[in-house]
Jmol script that loads the backbone (N, CA, C; Angstrom):
load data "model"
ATOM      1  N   UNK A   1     -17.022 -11.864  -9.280  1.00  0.00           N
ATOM      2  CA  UNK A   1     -15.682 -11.503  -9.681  1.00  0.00           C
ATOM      3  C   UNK A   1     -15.304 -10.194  -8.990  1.00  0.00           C
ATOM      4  N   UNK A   2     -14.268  -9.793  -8.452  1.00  0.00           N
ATOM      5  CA  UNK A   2     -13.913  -8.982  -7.438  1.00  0.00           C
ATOM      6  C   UNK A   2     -13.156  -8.033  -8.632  1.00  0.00           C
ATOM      7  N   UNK A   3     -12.772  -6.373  -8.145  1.00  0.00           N
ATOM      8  CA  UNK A   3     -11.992  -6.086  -9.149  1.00  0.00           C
ATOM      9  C   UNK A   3     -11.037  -6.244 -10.182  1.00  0.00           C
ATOM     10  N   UNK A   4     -10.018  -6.887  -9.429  1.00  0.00           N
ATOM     11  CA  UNK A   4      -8.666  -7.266  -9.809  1.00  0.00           C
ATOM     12  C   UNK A   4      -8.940  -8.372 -11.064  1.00  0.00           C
ATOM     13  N   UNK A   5     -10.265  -8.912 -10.594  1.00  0.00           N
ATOM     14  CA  UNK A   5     -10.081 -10.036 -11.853  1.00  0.00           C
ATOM     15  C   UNK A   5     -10.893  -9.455 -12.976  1.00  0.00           C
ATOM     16  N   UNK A   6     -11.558  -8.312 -12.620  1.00  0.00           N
ATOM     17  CA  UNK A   6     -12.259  -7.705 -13.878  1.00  0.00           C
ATOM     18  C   UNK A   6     -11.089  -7.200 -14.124  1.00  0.00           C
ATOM     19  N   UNK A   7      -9.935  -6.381 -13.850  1.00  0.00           N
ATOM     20  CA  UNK A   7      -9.284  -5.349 -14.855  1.00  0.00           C
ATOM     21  C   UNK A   7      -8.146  -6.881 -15.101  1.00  0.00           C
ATOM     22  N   UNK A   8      -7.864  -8.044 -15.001  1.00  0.00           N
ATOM     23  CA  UNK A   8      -7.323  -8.925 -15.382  1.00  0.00           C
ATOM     24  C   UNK A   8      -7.757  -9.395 -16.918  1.00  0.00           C
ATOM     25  N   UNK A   9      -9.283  -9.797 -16.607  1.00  0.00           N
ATOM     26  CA  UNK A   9      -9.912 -10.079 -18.035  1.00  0.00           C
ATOM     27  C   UNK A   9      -9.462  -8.905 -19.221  1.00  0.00           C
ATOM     28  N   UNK A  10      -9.733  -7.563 -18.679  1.00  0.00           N
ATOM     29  CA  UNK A  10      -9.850  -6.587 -19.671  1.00  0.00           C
ATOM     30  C   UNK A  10      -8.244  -6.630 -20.493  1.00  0.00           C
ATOM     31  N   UNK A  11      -7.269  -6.956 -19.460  1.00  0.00           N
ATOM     32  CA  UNK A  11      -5.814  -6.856 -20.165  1.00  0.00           C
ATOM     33  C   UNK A  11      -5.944  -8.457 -20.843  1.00  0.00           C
ATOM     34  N   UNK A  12      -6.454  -9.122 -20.381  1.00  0.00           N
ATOM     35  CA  UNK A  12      -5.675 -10.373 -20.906  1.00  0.00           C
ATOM     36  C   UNK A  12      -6.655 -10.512 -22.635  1.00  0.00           C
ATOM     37  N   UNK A  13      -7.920  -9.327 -22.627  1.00  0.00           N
ATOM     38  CA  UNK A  13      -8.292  -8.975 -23.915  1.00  0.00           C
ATOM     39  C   UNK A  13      -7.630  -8.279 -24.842  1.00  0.00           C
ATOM     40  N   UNK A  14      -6.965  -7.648 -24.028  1.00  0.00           N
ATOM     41  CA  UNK A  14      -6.216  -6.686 -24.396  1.00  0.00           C
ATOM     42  C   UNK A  14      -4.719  -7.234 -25.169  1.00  0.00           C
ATOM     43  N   UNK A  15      -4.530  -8.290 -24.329  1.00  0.00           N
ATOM     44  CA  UNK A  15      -3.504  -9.142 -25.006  1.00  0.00           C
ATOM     45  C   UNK A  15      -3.677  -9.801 -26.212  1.00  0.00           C
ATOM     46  N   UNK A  16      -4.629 -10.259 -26.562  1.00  0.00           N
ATOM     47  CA  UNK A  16      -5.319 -11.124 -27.195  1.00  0.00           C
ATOM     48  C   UNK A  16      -5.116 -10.175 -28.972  1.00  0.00           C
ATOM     49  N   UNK A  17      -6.025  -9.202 -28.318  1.00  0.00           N
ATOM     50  CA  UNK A  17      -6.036  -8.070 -29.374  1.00  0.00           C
ATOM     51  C   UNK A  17      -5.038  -7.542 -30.276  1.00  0.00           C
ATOM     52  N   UNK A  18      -3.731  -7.402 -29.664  1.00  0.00           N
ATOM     53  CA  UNK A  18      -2.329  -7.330 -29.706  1.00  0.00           C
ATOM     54  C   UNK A  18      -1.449  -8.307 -30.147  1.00  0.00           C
ATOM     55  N   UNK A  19      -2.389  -9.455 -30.177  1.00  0.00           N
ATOM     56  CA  UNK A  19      -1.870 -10.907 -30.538  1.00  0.00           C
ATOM     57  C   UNK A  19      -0.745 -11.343 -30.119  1.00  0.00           C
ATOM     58  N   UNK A  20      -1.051 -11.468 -28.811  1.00  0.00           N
ATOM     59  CA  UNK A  20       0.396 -11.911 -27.969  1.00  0.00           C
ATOM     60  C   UNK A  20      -0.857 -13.201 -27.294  1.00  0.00           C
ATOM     61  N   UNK A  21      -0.051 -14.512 -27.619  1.00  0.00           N
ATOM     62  CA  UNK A  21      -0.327 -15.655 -26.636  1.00  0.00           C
ATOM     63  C   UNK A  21      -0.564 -15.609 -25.348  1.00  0.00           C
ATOM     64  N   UNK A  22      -1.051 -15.643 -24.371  1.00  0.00           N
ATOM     65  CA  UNK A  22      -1.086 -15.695 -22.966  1.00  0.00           C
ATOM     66  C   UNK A  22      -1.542 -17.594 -22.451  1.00  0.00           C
ATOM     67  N   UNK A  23      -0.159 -17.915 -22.102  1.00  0.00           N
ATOM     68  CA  UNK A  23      -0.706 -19.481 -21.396  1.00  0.00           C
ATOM     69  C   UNK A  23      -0.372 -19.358 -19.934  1.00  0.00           C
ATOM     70  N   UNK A  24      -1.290 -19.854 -19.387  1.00  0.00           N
ATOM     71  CA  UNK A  24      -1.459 -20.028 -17.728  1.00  0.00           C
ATOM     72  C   UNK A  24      -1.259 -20.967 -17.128  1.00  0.00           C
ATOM     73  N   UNK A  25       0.342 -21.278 -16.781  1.00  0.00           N
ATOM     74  CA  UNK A  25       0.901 -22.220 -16.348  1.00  0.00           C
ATOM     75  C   UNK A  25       1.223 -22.455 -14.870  1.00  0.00           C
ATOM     76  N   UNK A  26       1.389 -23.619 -14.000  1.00  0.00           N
ATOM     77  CA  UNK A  26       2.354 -23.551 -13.390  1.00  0.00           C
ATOM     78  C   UNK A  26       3.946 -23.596 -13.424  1.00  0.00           C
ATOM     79  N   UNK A  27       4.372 -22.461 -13.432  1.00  0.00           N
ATOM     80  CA  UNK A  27       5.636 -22.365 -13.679  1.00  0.00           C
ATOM     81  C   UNK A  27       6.963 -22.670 -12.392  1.00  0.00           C
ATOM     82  N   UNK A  28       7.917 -23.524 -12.663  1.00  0.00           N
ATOM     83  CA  UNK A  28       8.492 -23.418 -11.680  1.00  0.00           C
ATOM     84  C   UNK A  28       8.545 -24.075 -10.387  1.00  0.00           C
ATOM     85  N   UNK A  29       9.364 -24.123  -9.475  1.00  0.00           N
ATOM     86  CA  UNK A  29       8.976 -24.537  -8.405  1.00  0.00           C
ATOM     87  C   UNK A  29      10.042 -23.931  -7.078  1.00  0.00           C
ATOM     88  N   UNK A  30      10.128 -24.885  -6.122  1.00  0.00           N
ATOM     89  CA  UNK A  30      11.338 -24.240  -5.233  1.00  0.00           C
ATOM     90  C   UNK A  30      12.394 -24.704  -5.546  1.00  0.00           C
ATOM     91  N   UNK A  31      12.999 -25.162  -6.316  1.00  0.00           N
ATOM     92  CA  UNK A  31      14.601 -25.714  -6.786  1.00  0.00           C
ATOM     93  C   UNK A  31      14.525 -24.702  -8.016  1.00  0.00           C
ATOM     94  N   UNK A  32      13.694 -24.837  -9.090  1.00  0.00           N
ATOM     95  CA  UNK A  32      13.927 -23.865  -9.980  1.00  0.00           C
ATOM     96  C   UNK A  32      12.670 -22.651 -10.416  1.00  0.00           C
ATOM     97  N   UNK A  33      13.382 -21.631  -9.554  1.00  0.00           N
ATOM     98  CA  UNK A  33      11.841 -20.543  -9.857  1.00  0.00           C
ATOM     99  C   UNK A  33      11.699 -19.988 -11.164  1.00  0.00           C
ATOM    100  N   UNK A  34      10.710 -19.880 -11.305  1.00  0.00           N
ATOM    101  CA  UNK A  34      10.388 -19.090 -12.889  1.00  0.00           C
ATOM    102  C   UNK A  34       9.615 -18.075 -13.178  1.00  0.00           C
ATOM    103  N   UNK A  35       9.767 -17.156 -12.925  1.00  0.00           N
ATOM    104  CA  UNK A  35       8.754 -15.797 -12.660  1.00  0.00           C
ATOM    105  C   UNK A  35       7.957 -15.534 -14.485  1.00  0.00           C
ATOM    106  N   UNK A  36       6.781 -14.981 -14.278  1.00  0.00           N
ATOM    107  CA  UNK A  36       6.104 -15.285 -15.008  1.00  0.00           C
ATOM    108  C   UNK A  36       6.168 -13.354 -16.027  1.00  0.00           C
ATOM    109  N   UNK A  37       6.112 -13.536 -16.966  1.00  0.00           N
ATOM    110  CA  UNK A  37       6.617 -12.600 -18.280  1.00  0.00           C
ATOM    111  C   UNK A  37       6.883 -13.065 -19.598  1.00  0.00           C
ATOM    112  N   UNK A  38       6.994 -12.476 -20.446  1.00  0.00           N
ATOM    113  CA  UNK A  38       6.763 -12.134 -21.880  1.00  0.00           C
ATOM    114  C   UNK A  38       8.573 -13.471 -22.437  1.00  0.00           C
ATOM    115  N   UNK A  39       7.811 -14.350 -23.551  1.00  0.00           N
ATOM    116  CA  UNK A  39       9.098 -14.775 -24.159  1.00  0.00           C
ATOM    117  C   UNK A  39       8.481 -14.771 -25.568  1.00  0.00           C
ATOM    118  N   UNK A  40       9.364 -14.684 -26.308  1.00  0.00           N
ATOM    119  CA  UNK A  40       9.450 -14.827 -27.973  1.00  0.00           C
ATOM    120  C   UNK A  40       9.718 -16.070 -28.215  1.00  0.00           C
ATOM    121  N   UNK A  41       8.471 -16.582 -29.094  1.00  0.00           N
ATOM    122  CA  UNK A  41       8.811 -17.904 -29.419  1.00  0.00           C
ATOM    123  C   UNK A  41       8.515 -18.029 -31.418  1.00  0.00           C
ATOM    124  N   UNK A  42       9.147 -18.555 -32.135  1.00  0.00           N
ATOM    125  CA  UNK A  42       9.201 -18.122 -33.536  1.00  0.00           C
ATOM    126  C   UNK A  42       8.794 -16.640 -34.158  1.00  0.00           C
ATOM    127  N   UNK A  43       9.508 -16.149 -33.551  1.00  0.00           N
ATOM    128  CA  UNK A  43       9.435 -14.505 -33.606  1.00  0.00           C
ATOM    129  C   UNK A  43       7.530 -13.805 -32.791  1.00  0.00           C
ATOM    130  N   UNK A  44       7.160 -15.016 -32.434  1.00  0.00           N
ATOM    131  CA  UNK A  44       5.499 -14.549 -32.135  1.00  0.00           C
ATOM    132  C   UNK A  44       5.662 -13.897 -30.329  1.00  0.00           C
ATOM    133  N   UNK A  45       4.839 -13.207 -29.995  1.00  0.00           N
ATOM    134  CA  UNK A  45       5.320 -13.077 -28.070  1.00  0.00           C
ATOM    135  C   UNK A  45       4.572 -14.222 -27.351  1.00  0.00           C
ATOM    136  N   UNK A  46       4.403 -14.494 -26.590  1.00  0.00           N
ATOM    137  CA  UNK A  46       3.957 -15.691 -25.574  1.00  0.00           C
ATOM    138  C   UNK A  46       4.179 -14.886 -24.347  1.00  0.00           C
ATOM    139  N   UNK A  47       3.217 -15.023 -23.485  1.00  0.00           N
ATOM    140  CA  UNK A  47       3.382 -14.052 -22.252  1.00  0.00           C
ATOM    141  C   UNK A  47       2.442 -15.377 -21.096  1.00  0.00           C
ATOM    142  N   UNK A  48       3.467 -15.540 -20.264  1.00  0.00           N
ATOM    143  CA  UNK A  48       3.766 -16.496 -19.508  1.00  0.00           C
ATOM    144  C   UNK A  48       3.160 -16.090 -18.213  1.00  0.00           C
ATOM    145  N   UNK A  49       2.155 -16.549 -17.894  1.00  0.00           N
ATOM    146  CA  UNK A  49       1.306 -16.211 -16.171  1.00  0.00           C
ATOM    147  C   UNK A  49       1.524 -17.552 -15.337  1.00  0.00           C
ATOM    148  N   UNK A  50       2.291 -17.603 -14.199  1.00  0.00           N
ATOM    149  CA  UNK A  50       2.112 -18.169 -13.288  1.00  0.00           C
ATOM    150  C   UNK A  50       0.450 -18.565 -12.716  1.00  0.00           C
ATOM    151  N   UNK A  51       0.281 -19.998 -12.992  1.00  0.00           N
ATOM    152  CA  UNK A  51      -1.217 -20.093 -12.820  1.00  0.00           C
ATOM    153  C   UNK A  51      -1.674 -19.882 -11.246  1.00  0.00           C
ATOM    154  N   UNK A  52      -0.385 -19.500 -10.191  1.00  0.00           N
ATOM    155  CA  UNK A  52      -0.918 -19.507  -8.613  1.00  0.00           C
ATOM    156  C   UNK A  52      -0.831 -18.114  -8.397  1.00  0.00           C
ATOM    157  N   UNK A  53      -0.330 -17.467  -9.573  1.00  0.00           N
ATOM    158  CA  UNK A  53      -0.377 -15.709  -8.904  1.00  0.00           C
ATOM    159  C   UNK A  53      -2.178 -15.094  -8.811  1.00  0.00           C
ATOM    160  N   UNK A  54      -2.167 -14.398  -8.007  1.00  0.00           N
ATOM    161  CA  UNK A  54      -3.440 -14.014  -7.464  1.00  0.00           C
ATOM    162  C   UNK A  54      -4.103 -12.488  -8.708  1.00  0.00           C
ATOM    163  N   UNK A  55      -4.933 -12.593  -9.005  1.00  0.00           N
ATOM    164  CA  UNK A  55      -5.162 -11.921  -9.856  1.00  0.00           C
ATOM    165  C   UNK A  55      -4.427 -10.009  -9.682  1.00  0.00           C
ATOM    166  N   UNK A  56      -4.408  -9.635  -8.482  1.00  0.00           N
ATOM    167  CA  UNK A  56      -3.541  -8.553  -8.624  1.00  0.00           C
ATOM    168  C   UNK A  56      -1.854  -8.553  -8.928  1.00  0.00           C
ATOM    169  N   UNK A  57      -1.583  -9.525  -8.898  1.00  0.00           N
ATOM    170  CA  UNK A  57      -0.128 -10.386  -9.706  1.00  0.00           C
ATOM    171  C   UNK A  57      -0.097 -10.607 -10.860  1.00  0.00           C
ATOM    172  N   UNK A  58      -1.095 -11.123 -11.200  1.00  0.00           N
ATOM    173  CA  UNK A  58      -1.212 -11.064 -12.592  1.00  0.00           C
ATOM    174  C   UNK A  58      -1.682  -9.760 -13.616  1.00  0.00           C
ATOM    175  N   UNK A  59      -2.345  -8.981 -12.872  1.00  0.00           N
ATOM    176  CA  UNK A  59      -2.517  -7.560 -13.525  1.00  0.00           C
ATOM    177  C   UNK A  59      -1.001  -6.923 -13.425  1.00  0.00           C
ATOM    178  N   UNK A  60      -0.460  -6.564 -12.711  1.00  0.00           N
ATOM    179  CA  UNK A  60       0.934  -6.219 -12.304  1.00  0.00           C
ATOM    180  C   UNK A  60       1.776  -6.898 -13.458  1.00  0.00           C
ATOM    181  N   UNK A  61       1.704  -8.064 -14.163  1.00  0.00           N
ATOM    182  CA  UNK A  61       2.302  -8.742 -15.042  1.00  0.00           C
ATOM    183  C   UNK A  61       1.923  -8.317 -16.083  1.00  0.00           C
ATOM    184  N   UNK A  62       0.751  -8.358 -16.327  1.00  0.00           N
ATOM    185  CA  UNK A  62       0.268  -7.569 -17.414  1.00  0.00           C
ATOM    186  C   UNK A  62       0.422  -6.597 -17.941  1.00  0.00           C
ATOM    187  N   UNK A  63       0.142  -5.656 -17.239  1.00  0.00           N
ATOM    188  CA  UNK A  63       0.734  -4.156 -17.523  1.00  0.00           C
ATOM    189  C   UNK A  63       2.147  -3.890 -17.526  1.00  0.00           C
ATOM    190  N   UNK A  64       2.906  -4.662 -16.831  1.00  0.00           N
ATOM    191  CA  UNK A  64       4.428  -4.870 -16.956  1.00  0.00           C
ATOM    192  C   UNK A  64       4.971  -4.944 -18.505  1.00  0.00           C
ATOM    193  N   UNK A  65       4.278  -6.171 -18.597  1.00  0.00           N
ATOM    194  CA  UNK A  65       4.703  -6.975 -20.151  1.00  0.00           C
ATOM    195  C   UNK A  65       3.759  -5.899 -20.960  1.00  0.00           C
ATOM    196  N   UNK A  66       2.935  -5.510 -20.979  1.00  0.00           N
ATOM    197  CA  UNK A  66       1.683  -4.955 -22.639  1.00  0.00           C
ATOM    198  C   UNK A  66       2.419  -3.890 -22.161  1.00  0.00           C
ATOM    199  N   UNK A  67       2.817  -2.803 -21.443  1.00  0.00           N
ATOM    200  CA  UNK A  67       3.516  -1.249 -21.749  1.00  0.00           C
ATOM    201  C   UNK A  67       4.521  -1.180 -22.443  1.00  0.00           C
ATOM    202  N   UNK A  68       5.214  -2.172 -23.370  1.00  0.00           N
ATOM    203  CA  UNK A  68       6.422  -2.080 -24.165  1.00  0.00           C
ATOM    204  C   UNK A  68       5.417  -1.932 -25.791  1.00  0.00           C
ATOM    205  N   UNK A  69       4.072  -2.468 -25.928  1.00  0.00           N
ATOM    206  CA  UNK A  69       3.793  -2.667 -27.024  1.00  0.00           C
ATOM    207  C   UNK A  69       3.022  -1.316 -27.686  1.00  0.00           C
ATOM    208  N   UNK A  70       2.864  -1.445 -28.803  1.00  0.00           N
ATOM    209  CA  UNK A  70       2.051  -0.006 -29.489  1.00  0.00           C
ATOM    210  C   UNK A  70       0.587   0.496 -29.058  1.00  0.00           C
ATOM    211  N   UNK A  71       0.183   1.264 -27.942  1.00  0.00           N
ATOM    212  CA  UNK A  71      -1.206   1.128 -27.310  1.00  0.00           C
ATOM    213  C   UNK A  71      -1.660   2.278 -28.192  1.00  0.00           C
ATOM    214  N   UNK A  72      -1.037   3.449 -28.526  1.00  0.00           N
ATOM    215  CA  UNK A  72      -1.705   4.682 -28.418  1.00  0.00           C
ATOM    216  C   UNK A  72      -2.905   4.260 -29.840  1.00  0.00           C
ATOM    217  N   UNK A  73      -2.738   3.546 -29.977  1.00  0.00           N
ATOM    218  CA  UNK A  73      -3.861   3.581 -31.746  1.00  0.00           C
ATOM    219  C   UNK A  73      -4.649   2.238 -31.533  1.00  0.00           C
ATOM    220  N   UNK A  74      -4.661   1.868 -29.683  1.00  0.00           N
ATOM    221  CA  UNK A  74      -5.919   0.510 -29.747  1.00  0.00           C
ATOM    222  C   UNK A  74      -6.666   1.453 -28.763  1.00  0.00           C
ATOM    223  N   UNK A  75      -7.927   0.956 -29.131  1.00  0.00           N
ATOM    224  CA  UNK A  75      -8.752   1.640 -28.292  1.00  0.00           C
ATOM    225  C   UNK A  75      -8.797   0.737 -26.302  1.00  0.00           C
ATOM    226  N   UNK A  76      -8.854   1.574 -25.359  1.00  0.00           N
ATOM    227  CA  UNK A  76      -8.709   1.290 -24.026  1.00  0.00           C
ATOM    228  C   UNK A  76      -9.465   1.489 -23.409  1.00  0.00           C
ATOM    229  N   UNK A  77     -10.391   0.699 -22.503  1.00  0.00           N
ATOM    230  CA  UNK A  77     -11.078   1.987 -21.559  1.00  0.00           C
ATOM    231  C   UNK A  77     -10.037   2.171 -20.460  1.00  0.00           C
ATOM    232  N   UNK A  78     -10.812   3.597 -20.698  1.00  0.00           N
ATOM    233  CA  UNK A  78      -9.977   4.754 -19.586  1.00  0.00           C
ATOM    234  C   UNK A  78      -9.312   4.639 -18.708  1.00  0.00           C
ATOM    235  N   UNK A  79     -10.521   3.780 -17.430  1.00  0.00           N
ATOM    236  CA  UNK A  79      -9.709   2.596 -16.065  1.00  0.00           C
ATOM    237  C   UNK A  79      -8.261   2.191 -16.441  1.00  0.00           C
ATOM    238  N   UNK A  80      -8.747   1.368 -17.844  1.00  0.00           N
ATOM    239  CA  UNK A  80      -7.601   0.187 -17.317  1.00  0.00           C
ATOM    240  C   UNK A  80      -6.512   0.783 -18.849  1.00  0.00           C
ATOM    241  N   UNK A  81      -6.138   2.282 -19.062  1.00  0.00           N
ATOM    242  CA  UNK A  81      -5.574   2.741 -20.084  1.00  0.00           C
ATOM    243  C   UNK A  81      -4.843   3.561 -19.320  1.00  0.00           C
ATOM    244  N   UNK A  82      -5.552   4.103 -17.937  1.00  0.00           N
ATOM    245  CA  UNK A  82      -4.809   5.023 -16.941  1.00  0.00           C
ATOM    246  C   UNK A  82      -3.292   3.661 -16.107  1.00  0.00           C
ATOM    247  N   UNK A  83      -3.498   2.722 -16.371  1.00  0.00           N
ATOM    248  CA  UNK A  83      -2.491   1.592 -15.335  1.00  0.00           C
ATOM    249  C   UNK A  83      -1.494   1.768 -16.435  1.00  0.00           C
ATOM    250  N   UNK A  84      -1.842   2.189 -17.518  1.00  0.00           N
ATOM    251  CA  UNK A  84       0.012   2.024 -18.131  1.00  0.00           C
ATOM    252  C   UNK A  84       0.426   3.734 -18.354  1.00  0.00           C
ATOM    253  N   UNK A  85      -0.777   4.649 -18.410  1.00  0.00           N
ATOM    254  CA  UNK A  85       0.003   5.952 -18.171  1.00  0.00           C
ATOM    255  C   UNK A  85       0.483   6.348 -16.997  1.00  0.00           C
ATOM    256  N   UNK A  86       1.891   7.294 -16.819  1.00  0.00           N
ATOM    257  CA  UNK A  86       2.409   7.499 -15.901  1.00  0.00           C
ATOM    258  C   UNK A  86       1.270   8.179 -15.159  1.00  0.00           C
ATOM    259  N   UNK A  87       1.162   8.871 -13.709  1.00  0.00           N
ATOM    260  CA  UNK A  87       0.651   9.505 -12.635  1.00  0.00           C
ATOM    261  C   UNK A  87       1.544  11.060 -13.118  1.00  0.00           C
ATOM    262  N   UNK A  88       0.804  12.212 -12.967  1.00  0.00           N
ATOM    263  CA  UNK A  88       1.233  12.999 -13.152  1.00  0.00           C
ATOM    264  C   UNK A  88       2.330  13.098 -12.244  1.00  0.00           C
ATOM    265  N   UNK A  89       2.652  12.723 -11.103  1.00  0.00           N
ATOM    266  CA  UNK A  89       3.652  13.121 -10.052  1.00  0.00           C
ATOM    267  C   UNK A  89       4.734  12.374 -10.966  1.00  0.00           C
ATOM    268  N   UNK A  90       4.752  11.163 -11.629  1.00  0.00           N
ATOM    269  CA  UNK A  90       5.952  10.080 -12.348  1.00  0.00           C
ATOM    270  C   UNK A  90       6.256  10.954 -13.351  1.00  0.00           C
ATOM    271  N   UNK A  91       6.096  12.501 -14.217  1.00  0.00           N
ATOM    272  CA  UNK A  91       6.003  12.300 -15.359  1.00  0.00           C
ATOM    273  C   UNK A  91       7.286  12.901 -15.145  1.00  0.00           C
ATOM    274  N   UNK A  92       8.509  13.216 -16.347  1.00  0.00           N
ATOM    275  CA  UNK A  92       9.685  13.628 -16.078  1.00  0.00           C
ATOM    276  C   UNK A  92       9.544  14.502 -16.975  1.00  0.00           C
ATOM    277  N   UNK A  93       9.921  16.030 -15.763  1.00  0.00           N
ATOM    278  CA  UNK A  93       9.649  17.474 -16.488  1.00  0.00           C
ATOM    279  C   UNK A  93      10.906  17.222 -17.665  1.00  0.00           C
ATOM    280  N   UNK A  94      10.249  18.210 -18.598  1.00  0.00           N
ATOM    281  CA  UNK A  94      10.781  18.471 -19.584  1.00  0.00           C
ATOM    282  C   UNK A  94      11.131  19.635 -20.168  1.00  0.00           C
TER     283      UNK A  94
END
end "model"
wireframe off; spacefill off
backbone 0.3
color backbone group
């Protein structure tokens, strides 16, 4: 397993944890595209992965979709807790 798919597993635990659905579909096609992200389905989240995106696509999705949810009180490792904090250069002085 190459990086990308280790810090993949760790979010898609991470999802899990958070209790958001994750199904791994093929979504879409060339007449109708469907980019892969977070839908609400009976008030529950469902977070939608394109099953051909390459695991650094799918981390990118991940962290996209899980940075809206409540992290600061789940425990993270560090690695993959630093991909949703800003970079000190991003942070907006205050």
């Amino acid at each position: 397993m190459d990086k990308h798919q280790i810090i993949m597993q760790e979010l898609l635990e991470l999802a899990f944890r958070l209790e958001i659905k994750v199904r791994r579909e093929r979504l879409g096609d060339e007449d109708v595209p469907i980019q892969s992200g977070l839908a609400w389905i009976d008030h529950r989240p469902v977070l939608f992965l394109d099953s051909r995106l390459s695991a650094l696509e799918a981390v990118d999705v991940l962290v996209r979709e899980l940075a809206d949810f409540p992290l600061a009180n789940i425990y993270i490792k560090p690695g993959i807790r630093a991909l949703f904090d800003p970079a000190p250069d991003d942070a907006i002085p205050g």
